[in-house]
N, C-alpha and C positions, 0 to 999 in steps of 0.2 A: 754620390753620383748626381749631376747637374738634370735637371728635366729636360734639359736639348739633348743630350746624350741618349736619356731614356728615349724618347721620342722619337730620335732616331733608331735605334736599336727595335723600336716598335714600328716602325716605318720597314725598315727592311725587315723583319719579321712576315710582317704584313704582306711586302712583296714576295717572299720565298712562299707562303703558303699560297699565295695566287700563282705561282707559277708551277705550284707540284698539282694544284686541280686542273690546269692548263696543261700541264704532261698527260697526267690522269686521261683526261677527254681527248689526249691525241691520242691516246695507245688505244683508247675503247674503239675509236675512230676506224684505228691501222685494222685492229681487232675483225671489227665486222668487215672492213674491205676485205681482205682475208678472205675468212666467209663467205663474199661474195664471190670471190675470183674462184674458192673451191664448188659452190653452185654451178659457177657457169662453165666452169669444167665439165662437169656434168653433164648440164643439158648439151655441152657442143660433144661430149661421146654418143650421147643417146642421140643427135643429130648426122651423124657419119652415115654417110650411104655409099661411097665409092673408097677407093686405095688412095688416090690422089688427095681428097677430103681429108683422109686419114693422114696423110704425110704433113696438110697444111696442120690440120688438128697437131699433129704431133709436136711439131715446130713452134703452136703457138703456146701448147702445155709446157713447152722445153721453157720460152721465155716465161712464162708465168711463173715457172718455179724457179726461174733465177728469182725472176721478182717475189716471189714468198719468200725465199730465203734472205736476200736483202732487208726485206723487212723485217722477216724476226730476226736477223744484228741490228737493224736502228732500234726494235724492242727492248732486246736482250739492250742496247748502249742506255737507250730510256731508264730500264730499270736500276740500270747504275746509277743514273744522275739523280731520278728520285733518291735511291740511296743515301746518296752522297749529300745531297739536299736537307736529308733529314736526318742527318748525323750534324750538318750546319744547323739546322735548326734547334738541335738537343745540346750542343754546345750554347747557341746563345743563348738559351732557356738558362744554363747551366749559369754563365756568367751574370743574366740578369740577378736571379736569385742572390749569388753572392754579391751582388755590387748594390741590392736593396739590401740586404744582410746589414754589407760593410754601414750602410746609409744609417741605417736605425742605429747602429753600435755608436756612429762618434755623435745622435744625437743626445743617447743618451750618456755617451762621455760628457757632453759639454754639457748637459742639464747636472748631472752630479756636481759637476768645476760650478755651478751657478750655485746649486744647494750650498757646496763647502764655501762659497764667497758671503751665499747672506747669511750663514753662520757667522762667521769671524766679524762681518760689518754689525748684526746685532750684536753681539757680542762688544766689539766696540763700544756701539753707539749705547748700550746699560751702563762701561764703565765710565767714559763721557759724562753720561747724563746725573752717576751719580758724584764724578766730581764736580759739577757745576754746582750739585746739588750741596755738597761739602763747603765749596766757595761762598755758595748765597749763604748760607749759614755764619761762615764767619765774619760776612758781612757784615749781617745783620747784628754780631757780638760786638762788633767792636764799634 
């Protein structure tokens, strides 16, 4: 595997986890609005003093609780896409590992193919050196 390849693959890595803390921080977000909106419900029941009060009160709890409900399905959709996110993320984890895996194996295919070459080249170069070494000799006889 090429280091541009890795790099990229650690680059969007990088981006997928910044964007599940950035999910993360909108749900904690939605979370406490929430919370809020169920407070202020609250304090506008314990503020009611007429029928009329109560009918606006009524009407504005109706849309409030569309709006909770809306929001927990963007939750509920949230918690899918982190999901889904980090199922992407266990996949590339998944492929990085095998493509460093594959990386080490053919270096050391090709350090073995090195080992087996400066064998046979010494090997060589002893029968070489002792035919030279045969030739000087009969050189030197005759």
């Amino acid at each position: 595997m090429s280091e541009e390849r890795f790099d990229r693959l650690d680059s969007q890595l990088a981006q997928v986890i910044d964007s599940i803390a950035t999910m993360q921080q909108n749900m904690t977000a939605m979370q406490q609005n929430m919370t809020a909106m169920q407070q202020n419900m609250t304090v506008m029941q314990q503020n009611m003093a007429t029928k009329q009060d109560l009918a606006a009160v009524e009407q504005k709890v109706s849309g409030i609780e569309q709006k909770v409900s809306a929001l927990e399905n963007n939750i509920d959709a949230a918690r899918e896409d982190i999901n889904a996110v980090r199922r992407r993320v266990e996949s590339n984890e998944g492929t990085l590992i095998v493509a460093i895996r594959e990386g080490f194996r053919s270096q050391e295919d090709a350090i073995n193919d090195l080992n087996y070459d400066l064998s046979v080249n010494e090997r060589k170069t002893r029968r070489l050196t002792r035919r030279v070494t045969r030739l000087e000799r009969q050189n030197l006889d005759d």
